[in-house]
N, C-alpha and C positions, 0 to 999 in steps of 0.2 A: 504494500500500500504506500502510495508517493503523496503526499502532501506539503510538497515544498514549497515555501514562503508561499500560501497561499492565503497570508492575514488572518490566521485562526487566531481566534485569542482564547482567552478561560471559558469562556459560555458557549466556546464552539467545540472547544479539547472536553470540555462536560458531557456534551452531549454524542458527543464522538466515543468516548470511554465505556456509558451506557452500551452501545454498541459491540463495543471491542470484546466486551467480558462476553458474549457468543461466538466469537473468530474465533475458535478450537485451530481452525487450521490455516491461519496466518502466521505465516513465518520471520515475516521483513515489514517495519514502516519506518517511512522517514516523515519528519517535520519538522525538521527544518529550514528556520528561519521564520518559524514563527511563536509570537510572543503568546507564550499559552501559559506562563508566570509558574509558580509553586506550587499552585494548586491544581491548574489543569494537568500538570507533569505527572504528578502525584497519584489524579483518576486517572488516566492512561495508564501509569505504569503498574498500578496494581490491578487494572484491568485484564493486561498482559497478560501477568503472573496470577491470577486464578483462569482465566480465558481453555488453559492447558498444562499439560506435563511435557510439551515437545519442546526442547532446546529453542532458540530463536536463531535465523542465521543473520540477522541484521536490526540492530535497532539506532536511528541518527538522531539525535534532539540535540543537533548544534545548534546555539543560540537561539535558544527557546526561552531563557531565563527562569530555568526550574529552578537555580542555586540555591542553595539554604540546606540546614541538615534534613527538610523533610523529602526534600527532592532526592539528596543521597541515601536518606534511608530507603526509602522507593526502589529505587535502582537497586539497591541492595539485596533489596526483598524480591525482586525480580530473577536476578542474577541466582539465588539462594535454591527456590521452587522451579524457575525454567531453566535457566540459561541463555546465555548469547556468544555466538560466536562473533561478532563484529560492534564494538560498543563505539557508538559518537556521542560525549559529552561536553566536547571542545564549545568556550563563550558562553558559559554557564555561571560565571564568576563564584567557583568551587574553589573555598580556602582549604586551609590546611583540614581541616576535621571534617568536611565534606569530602574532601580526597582520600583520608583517611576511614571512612568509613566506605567509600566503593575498594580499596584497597582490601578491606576486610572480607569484604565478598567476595572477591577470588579466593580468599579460601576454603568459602562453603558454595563455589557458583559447582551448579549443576551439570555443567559441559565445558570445557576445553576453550577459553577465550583465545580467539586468533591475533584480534586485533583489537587495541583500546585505545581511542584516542580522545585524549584529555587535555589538548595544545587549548590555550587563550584562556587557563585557568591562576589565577594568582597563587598558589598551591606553595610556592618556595619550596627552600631547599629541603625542612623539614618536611614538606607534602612528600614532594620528589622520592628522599630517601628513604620512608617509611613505604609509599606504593611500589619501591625496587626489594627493599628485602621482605614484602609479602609474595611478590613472583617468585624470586629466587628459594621462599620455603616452600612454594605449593611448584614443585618441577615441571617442566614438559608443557607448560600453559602462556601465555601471549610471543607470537611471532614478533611481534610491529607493536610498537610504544609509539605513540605521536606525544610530543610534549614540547615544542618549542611555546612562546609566551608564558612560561610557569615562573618564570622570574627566581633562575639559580642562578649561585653563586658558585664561590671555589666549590664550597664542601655536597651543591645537588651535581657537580658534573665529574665529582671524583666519586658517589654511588653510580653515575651513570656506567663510567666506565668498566669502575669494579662489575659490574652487573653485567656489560658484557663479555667481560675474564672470564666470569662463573659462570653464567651462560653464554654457551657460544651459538644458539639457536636464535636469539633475542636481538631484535634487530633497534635502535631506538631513534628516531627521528628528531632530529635535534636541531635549531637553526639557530639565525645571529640574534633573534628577537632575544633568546636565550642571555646573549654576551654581554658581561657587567666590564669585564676588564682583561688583559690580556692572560692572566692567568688562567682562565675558563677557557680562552682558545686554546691554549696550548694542550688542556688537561682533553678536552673535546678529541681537540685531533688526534692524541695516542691515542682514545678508546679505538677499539674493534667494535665492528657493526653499527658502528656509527654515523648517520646520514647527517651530514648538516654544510649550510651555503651560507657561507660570512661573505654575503653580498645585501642590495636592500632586501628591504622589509618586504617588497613588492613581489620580487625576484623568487624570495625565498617561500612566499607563500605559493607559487604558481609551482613551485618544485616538488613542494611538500606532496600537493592534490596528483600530480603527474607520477608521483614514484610509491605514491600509497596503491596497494594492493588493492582496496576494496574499490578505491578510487577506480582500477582498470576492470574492476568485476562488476562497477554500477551499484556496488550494496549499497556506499555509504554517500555519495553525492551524486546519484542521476535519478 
């Protein structure tokens, strides 16, 4: 189900939700870019997660402004009972305890997360490093990190790196939006599996959407 930036707001993400809780066999929605706030995020996504028991293969609520811990806990609780194999929660403005609690749910998500991306979230280093060492204890689970605009430091881009040492499966997309000072480029560039373009702001976003996985498979932006 595509519903992209089609101006939904809460009264329409409401009325949508009622809905959603009979899709037993919806696998995929985006809506993205649209402003459906905390509350409409919240009916939707436990719509979802009672709706079925089948894994999700895609779910996109970039900049949707679900933020806040009820939208994290949501997503949680989704991730918990169904699963998702391709999560966009990217411009959600998810601090640290929002990041922190989807972090958590990978270690009770129901399937195999492929791909999460959590880029344009204020999350810092302390988000960062706590969402790295819940991947690296629950093994074998997300391919693709998107995280540039998280706003690290030295200490979010030396878990990045670490993160890809320990796992050499983990791929983590990383760009300049990221970069405070040259120490973070440096640390950047030794990690392995590390995609990132210390070019503009502009440049680097069109790179990110071009080299994301879901991106070429239509899950997460078409």
């Amino acid at each position: 189900m595509d519903i992209y930036s089609n101006d939904f707001t809460e009264a329409g993400a409401l009325v949508l939700a009622d809905e959603l809780a009979n899709a037993y066999a919806l696998r995929s929605i985006t809506m993205r870019g649209n402003p459906i706030g905390p509350r409409g995020g919240v009916a939707i996504l436990d719509a979802l997660a009672t709706a079925s028991t089948v894994p999700m293969d895609a779910i996109n609520l970039e900049s949707c402004e679900i933020g806040g811990a009820a939208g994290a806990e949501a997503v949680g609780k989704l991730m918990r009972r169904r699963g998702c194999k391709c999560v966009n929660l990217c411009g959600n403005g998810l601090r640290y305890k929002g990041v922190r609690t989807i972090a958590d749910s990978i270690q009770g998500s129901a399937c195999a997360i492929e791909l999460l991306e959590i880029y344009d979230n204020p999350s810092g280093d302390e988000g960062v490093t706590y969402l790295l060492d819940r991947i690296l204890q629950k093994n074998e689970i997300v391919h693709e990190l998107g995280m540039s605009l998280s706003d690290i430091g030295a200490t979010g881009a030396i878990a990045i790196k670490r993160a890809t040492e320990v796992q050499g499966a983990l791929k983590v997309v990383s760009y300049n939006d990221n970069v405070k000072d040259e120490e973070v480029i440096s640390i950047l560039k030794e990690a392995r599996s590390v995609k990132h373009e210390l070019k503009y702001k502009g440049a680097a976003t069109l790179g990110r959407l071009g080299q994301s996985r879901a991106f070429r498979n239509g899950l997460l932006y078409g």
